[in-house]
N, C-alpha and C positions, 0 to 999 in steps of 0.2 A: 859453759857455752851452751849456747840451746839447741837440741836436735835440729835437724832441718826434714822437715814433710817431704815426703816422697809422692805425696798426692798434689797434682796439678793445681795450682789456685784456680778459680770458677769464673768463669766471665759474664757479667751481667749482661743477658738478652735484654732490650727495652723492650717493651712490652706495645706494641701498636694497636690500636684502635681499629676493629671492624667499620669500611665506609660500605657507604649504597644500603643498608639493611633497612629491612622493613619498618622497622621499629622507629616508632612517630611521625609517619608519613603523614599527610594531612588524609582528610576525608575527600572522597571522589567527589564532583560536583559536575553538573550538563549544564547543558543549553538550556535551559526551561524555555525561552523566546521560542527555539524551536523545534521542541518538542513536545508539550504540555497543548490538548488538541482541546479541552474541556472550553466550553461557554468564557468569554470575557479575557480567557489567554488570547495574547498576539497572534501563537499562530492557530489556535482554535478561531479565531475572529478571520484570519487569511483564510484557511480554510472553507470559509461558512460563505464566502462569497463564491464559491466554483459550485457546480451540481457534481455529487456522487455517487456512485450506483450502491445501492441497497439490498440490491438479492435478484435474482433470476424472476423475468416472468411471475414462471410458475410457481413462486415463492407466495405469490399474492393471492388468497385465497379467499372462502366460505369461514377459514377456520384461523380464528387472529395467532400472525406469530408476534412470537419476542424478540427484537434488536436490540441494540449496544451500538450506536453511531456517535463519533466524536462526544463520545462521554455521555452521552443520552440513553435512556433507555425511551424506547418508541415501541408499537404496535402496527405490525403491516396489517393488510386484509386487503379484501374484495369483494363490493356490495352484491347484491346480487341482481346488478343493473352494467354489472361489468368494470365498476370506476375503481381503479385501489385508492386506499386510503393510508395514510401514515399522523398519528395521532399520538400525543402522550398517555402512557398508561393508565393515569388513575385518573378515573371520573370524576369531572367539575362538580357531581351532588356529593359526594360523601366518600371517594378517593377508592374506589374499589378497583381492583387492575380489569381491564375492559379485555385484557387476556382471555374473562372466562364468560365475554359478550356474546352477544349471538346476533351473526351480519344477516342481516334481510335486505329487502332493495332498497330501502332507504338509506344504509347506513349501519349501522354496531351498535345493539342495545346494549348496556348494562346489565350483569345478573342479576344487581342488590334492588335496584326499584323499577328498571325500567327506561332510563332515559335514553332518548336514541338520538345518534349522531352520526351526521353524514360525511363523506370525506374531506369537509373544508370544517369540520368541527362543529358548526351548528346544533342548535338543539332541535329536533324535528318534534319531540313527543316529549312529556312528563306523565305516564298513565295514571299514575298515584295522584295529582294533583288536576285541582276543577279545570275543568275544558283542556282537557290533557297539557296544562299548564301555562296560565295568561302570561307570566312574566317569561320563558322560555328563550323569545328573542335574545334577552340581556346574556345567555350564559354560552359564552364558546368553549367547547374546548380545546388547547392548545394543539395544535396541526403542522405540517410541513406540506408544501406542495409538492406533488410528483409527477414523472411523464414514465411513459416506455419506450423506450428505443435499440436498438440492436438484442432483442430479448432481456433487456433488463430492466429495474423500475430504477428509476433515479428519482433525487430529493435534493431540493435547496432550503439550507435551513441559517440561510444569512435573512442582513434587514430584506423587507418585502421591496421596499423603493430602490435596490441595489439590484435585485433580480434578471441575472444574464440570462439570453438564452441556454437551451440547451446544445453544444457545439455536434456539430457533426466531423466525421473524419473519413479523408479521401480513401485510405487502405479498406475501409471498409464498406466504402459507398460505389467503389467501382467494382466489379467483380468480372474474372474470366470465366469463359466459357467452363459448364460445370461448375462453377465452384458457390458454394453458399454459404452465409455465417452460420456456424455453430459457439455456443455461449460456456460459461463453464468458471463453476464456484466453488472450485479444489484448490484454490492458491496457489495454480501453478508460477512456475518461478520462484516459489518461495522455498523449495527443497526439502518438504515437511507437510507437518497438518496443514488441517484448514485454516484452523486459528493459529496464528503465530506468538507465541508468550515473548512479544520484544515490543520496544519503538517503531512505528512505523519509521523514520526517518533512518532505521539502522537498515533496510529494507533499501530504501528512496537512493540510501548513498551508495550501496551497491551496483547501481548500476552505472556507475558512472567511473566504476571499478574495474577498466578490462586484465589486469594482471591476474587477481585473484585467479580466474579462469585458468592460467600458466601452471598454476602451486596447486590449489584447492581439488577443480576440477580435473585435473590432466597430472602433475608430479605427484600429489600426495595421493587423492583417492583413487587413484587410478583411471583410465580413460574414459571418463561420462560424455563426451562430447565427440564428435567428429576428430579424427588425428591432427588436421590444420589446427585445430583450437586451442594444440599445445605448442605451438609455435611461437614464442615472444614476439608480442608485434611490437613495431613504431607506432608511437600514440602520439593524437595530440588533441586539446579539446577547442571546444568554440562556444561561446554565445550562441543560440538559436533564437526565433522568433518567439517560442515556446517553452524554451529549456533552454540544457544545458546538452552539447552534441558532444559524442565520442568515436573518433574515429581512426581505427587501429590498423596498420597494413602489415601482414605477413607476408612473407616470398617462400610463396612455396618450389618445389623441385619442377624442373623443365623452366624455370624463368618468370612463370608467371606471378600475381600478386592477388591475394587474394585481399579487396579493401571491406572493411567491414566497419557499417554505420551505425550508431544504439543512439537512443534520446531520452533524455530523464524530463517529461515535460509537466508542466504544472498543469495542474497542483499537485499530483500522483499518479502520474502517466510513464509505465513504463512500457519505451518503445522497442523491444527487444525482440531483431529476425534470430529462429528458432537457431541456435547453435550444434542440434544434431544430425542435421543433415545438410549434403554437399551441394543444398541449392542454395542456387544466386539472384537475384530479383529482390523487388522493393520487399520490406518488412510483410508478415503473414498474419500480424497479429497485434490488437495493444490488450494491455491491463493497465487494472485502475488497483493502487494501492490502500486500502480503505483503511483508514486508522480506528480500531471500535473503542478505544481508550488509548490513553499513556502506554501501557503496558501492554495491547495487543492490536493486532491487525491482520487483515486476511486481502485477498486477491481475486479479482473479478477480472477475467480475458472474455475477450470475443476476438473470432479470427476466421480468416477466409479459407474454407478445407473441401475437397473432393468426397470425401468418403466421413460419415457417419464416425465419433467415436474419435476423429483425428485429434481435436486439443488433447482429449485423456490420456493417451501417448505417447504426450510429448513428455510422461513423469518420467525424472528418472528413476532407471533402476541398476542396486549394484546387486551384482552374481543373481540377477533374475527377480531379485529383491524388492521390492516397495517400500518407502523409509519405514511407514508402521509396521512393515514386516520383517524387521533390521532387528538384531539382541542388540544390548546395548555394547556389548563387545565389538561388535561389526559397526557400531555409528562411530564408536573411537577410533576405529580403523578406515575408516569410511567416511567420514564428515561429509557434509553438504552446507550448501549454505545456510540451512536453518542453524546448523550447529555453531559454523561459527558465528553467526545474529547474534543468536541465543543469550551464547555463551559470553556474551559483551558486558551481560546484565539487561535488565528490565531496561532501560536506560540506560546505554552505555557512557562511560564515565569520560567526559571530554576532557575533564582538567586533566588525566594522566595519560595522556594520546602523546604520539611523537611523529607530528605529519614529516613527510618524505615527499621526494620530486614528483613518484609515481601518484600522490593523493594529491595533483592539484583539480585534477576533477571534484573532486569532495570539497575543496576549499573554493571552488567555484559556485558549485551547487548550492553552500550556504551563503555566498556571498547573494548571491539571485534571490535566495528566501529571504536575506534578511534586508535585502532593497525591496518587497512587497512588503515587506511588515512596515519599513518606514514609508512607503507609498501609503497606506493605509493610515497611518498617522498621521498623515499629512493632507487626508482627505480625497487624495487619488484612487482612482482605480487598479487591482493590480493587474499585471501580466497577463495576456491570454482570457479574458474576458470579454462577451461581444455583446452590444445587445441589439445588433442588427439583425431580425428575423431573416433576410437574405442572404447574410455573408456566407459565403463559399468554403464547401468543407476543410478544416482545419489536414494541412498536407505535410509528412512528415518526410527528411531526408533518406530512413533508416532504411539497411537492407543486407545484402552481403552482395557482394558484385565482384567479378574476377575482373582483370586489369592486362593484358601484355601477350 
């Protein structure tokens, strides 16, 4: 008879299969429609019909700089007749960068032979050539046209026959007692440098974001904003004339309600009253989102201030800090919105996104962009383009305003 085992028989575990894991996920994939800003893309084409600001004033000088606008490289200056100018860099004789020209009143000569060009491109001179050059009419060089307005140079660099005016806007056109525009090309609102290493449109959709404010600014990094700003509002959005409207009401203690208005309007208009301090009145301020490629973009404000210095102010800062003056320990503890932009990717990856109730703003926002792209296809005009030289300055909802 056979012994019998005193050791337990074993019981087969099946063995299950790891789900969810990373492993063969597809590759991330965007929008290209709407975000790819370069020459003959959809929305580089959208784009190019709005005017955008290009640098400060004072940005236009004696001495050529170098831009990066919607995937172009360009050259600013200032003749010495007062007119700026905005030109492509390499010269129509022999491609030399007019970076290293020299502006006289006529215009920006070349360093390699001499050819001089005025700010609509023309050839004024050929020195090297007989009668400083018979055939010179024939050769332009490639140009944008520009204006100044609110201290800064703006550029339309769509078709010539599509050319809107340049708009004006009522927050900035009526002013109270004391108060004057000051200008300002730090990228405020952008929560970081100047230049921001993302999509502008990862930018554009934030503001059409009042939660993040709850989490980002107020629960995680601590109080960057006014204490009301940590208070979960009731949201809800709208269509505008211009954009896309958000409008969030908090209750705050004693009863009252604090309603707060932000506008994301086209093409890159972010209408956003300051959220650090406990005034209420129409918006203080717009910026202009400016895309200088796929991968970067930086912020142009102008705003109505009493005192000297007031936009530079409005940065934040944590524990007294500056974001450039943050270790990189303190930005993981700390975030701003640059981080989480950033941190999206270069392009943030929309195939692996999981919109939520709170992101019908954003799903609004692209719905808007991408009824302009097909306006444009179809030969229309988009959104918020005027080419009325009287029409009446463009007037925005936005503000913070108490209630009760």
């Amino acid at each position: 008879m056979p012994l019998k085992s005193s050791t337990p028989a074993r019981r087969t575990v099946p063995i299950v299969p790891d789900t969810g894991t990373a492993y063969g996920r597809p590759a991330r994939t965007y929008r290209a429609e709407l975000t790819e800003v370069g020459p003959g893309t959809p929305m580089g084409e959208l784009l190019r019909r709005y005017w955008h600001p290009i640098g400060l004033a004072s940005d236009a000088t004696d001495t050529p700089r170098r831009l990066r606008v919607l995937g172009e490289d360009l050259i600013l200056f200032r003749d010495k007749a007062g007119r700026p100018g905005l030109l492509h860099p390499h010269c129509a004789h022999r491609g030399t960068s007019l970076y290293y020209g020299k502006v006289e009143e006529r215009g920006i000569r070349c360093c390699y032979h001499g050819w001089l060009f005025d700010v609509q491109g023309r050839c004024a001179d050929q020195p090297c050539e007989p009668d400083g050059g018979r055939a010179r009419d024939k050769v332009r060089q490639p140009w944008y046209p520009v204006q100044e307005l609110y201290g800064l140079v703006w550029t339309y660099m769509g078709p010539p026959d599509k050319k809107p005016v340049l708009p004006r806007y009522e927050c900035l056109e009526t002013l109270d007692d004391g108060e004057f525009l000051e200008t300002n090309a730090n990228s405020l609102g952008g929560g970081g440098p100047v230049i921001i290493p993302c999509n502008w449109l990862q930018h554009y959709e934030n503001l059409v974001d009042p939660f993040h404010v709850v989490i980002l600014h107020s629960a995680f990094s601590g109080t960057q904003f006014v204490e009301q700003m940590a208070i979960k509002p009731e949201v809800h959005w709208e269509y505008a004339d211009h954009g896309v409207r958000t409008i969030s009401l908090r209750s705050l203690p004693g009863g009252k309600t604090m309603r707060r208005i932000s506008e994301a309007g086209l093409p890159t208009l972010r209408v956003i009253p300051d959220p650090r301090i406990g005034q209420y009145g129409r918006v203080e301020s717009l910026g202009w989102v400016l895309p200088i490629d796929d991968h970067h973009f930086r912020i142009y404000v102008v705003g109505r201030v009493r005192t000297a210095g007031a936009l530079s102010e409005m940065r934040t800062r944590m524990n007294g800090k500056l974001w450039e003056e943050m270790t990189e320990e303190e930005h993981q503890r700390h975030p701003n919105d640059v981080e989480a932009m950033v941190s999206q990717g270069t392009i943030a990856g929309h195939s692996e996104e999981h919109l939520a109730t709170t992101d019908r703003g954003i799903v609004m926002l692209r719905r808007l962009l991408q009824q302009q792209l097909d306006a444009l296809r179809e030969g229309r005009d988009p959104l918020g383009v005027s080419f009325d030289p009287d029409a009446p300055p463009v007037r925005f909802a936005a503000g913070n305003f108490q209630e009760g």
